[in-house]
N, C-alpha and C positions, 0 to 999 in steps of 0.2 A: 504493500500500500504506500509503503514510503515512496516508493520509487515513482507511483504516479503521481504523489502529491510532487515534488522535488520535479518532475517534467512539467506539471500545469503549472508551478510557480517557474521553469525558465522560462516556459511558452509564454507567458503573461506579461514577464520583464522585457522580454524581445519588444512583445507588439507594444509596448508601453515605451520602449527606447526610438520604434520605429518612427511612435505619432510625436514624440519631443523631434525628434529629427526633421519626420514630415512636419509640425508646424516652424520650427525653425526657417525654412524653405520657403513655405508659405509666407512667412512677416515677411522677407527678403525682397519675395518678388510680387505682392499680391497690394497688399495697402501703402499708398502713393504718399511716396514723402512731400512731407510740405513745403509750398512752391518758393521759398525762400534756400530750399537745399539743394535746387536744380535749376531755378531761372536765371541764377546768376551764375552759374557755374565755369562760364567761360570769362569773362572778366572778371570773377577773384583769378585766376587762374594766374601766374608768372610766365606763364610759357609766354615767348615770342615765336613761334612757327607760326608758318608762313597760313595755313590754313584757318590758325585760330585769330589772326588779325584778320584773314577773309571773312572770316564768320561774323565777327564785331561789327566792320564797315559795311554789310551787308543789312546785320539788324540795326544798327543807329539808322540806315536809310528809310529802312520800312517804317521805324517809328515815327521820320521825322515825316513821313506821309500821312496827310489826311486820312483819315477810315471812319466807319461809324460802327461801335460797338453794337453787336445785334444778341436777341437773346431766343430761348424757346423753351419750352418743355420736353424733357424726354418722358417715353412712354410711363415708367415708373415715379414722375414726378419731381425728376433733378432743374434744375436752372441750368440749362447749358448755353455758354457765349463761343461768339466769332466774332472776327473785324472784319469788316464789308468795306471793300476797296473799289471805289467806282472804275469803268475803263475811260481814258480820257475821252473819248465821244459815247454816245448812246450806242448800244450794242445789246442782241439778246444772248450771247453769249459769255457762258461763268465756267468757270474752275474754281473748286471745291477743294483747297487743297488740308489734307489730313497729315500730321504729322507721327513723329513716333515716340518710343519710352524715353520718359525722363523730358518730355518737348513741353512746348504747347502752341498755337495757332502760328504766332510769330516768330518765336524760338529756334525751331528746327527746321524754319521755312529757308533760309539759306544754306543751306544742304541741298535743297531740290528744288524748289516753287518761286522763290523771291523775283528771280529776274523776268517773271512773265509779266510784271509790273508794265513793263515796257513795251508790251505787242495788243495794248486797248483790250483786254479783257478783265472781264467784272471779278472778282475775285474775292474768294468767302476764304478766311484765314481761320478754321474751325478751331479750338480749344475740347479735346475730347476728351470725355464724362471724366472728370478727380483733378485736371488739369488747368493750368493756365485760371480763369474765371471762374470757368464750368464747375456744378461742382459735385460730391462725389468720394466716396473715401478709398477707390480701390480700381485698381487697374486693371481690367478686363482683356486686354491684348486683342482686338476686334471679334470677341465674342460678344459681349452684349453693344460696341460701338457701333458694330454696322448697322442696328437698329438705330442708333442716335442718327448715323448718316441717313439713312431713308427721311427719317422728319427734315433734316436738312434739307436734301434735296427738296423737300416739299416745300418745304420755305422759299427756295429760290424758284420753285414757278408761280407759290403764290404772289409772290411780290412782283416778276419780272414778267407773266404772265406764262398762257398756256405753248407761245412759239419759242419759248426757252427753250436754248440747246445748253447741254452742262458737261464739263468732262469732270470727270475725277480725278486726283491724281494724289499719291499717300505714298509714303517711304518707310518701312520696317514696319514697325507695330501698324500703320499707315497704310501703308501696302497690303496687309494680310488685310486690313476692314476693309478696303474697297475692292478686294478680290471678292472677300465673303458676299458682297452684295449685285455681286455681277451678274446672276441669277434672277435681283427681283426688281430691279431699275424699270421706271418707267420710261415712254416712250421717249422722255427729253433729254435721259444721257442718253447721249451721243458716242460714247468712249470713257476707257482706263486707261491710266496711265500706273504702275505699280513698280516702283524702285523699290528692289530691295527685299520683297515680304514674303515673310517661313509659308510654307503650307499648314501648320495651326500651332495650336500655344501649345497643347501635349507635345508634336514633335521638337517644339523649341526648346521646350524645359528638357526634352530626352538628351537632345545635344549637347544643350548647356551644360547638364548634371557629368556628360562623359566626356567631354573635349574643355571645358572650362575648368570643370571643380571636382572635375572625377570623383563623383560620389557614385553608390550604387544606385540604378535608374529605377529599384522596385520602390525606393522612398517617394519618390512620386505620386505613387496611388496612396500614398498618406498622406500628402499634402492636399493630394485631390479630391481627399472625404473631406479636411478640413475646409477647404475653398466651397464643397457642396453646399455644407454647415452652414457656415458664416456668409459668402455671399449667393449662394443659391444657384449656381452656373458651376458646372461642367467643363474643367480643362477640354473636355473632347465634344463638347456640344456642337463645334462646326469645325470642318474643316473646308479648306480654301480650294483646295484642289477637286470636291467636290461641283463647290458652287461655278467655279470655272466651266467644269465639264458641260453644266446647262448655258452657257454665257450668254447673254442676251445681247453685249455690245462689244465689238473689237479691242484689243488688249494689249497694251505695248509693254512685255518687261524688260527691266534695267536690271543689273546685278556686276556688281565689283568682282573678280577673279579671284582674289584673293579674298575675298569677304569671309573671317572667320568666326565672326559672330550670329550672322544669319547666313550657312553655310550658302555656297554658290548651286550646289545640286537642288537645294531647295526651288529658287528662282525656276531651274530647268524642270522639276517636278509640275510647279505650276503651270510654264509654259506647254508643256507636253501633255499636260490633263483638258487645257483649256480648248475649247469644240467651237470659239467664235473665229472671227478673221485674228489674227494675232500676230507680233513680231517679237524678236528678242535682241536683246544688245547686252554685251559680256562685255566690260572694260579690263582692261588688263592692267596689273598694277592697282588698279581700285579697290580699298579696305572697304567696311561697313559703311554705306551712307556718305562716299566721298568720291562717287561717279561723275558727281558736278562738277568739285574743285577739281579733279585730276585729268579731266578729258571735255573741258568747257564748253569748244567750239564745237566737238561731234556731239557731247549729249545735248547740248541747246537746237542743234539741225536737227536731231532725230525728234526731239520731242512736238519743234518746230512744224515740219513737214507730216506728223502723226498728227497734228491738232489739224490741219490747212485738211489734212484730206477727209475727218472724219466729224469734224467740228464746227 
């Protein structure tokens, strides 16, 4: 008898070590540090590389532009904001640009969106659900954002009307919510645009946990009862490569070669799942999220002549 009491008490200590483990995981990457620990991130910073001054004179530009803070409701009842950038003449034409972890609407827009300032298009600088304005205690990785996008998107034809054309366009966390909703877009996007984004949050954290932090990948499904628990969603509630495969709109992906954080195979998973018109562009030399800075003139043509033909 001893021997089975002395097994249920390791069996017990185990799964008792698992869920310390799994919720450890969980705090890390689940509820969104507050925005004074990531907005400023690049100017406290000392570094002078040449990138992270790009990134500064990027964002002092945008801010020093006119915009109108706009707000909504998300389905569950969050206040979510964007900054709504006119194009310099009347145009029905918006880009929705969504940024990624650790961003928000303006923050992470020079990485990818900032310079479309420049070619007259209306442009919604989103803040998604815990970030930037919006608000929200926890970071969903475009499982529940790509719902937030849908009310967007509605927002911009209620306001611009029903001949609104829209493209999407999201980078990392970014990139996976506007894949996830490529399925259920109404008729007025026109197009994605997707730098950058995993096929879903379960395969990210599997990467993360084995090529980052080498932890064993079964703590995962401990952190993913705890995420059930507390915010009610599913690591595996959507995956990207899914929603692709139904695509309703044409799909341009971007992805850095070298991108070690949102693996490069990812991008190609996506592209290869996706069943609409589609293209893809590999930068070579391009880490996570620095396709723009590292190959400015070819990624600004491709996204250029993607917008011109389908926008």
């Amino acid at each position: 008898m001893w021997i089975l009491w002395t097994a249920l008490g390791l069996l017990l200590t185990f799964i008792i070590v698992c869920f310390v483990i799994g919720f450890v995981l969980w705090y890390k990457a689940v509820p969104t540090p507050a925005p004074e620990k990531y907005i400023n991130r690049y100017a406290e910073r000392k570094d002078e590389t040449e990138f992270y001054q790009y990134h500064l004179r990027a964002l002092n530009t945008l801010e020093e532009m006119p915009s109108e803070d706009v707000e909504i409701k998300s389905y569950d009842g969050l206040t979510l904001h964007a900054y709504y950038k006119h194009a310099s003449s009347k145009t029905s034409k918006t880009i929705i640009s969504v940024h990624g972890y650790l961003g928000n609407g303006f923050f992470t827009a020079p990485e990818f969106s900032h310079w479309l300032i420049d070619f007259n298009y209306n442009i919604l600088f989103i803040d998604l659900r815990s970030y930037g304005k919006s608000e929200g205690k926890y970071t969903t990785y475009g499982i529940e954002d790509y719902k937030d996008l849908l009310k967007w998107i509605d927002y911009i034809i209620e306001r611009n009307g029903e001949d609104s054309e829209i493209a999407l366009f999201g980078i990392s966390m970014g990139g996976n919510t506007v894949a996830n909703v490529s399925d259920k877009v109404p008729t007025q996007v026109k197009c994605i645009i997707d730098d950058c984004g995993f096929t879903s949050c379960y395969e990210q954290f599997r990467f993360m946990m084995k090529e980052q932090f080498h932890i064993p990948q079964f703590f995962l499904f401990f952190a993913n009862i705890i995420n059930i628990m507390v915010c009610h969603f599913s690591f595996k509630d959507i995956d990207a490569r899914a929603c692709l495969k139904k695509s309703r709109v044409p799909v341009l992906f971007i992805h850095g070669k070298e991108d070690s954080f949102v693996p490069t195979y990812m991008g190609l998973e996506n592209y290869e799942a996706c069943g609409s018109q589609k293209d893809i562009k590999i930068y070579e030399g391009a880490e996570h999220a620095r396709s723009l800075f590292t190959h400015q003139e070819e990624y600004k043509r491709s996204v250029l002549d993607f917008l011109a033909k389908y926008l």
